[in-house]
N, C-alpha and C positions, 0 to 999 in steps of 0.2 A: 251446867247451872251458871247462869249469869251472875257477875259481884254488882250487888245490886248498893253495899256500903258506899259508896263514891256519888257525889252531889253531883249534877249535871255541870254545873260550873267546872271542879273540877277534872270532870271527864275531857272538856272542850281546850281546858288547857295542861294537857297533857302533849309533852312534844315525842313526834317521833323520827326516828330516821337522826343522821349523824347530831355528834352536838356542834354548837357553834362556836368559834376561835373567838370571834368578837365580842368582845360584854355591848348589853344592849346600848349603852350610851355612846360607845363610837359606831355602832350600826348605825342609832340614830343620824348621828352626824354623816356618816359617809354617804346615808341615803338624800340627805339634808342637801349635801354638796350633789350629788348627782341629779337633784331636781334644777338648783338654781343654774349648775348648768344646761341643764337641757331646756329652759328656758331662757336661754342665753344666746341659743341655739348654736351649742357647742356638740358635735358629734360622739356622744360617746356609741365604743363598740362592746360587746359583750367581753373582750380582750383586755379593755382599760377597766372594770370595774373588778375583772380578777387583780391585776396589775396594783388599785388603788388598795385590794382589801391585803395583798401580800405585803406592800409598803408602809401600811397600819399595824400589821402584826409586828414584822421587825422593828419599826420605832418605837413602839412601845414594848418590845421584850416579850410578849407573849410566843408561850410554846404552840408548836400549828403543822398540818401536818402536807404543810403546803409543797407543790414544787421550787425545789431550791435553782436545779438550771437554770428552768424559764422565767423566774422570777412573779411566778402569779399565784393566785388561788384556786384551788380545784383540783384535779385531778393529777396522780405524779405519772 
């Protein structure tokens, strides 16, 4: 039997899969900074935006359950 209580809205924002390290307002930002540079035409690799989101986490103190070695985000 389908739960049919829950408003379409609320269905659509429903997250799933991990949670996120980041609060949305330095996502916002770091996505903010990753446009202006790629309009910059500054090369990022998919390696620099883990890099940038591990270097967020530890300046601001957030617990993460990042790779400590390699210094990035994603997977240990």
């Amino acid at each position: 039997m389908k739960d049919t209580s829950r408003s379409s809205e609320e269905v659509v924002n429903v997250h799933l899969g991990r949670k996120t390290v980041l609060p949305s307002e330095l996502e916002a930002k770091r996505v903010e900074q990753c446009v202006i540079m790629d309009q910059s035409y500054y090369g990022l690799r998919h390696q620099d935006i883990k890099r940038m989101a591990f270097q967020l986490a530890i300046t601001n103190g957030l617990k993460h359950p990042f790779n400590q070695e390699n210094s990035e985000a994603g997977k240990k």
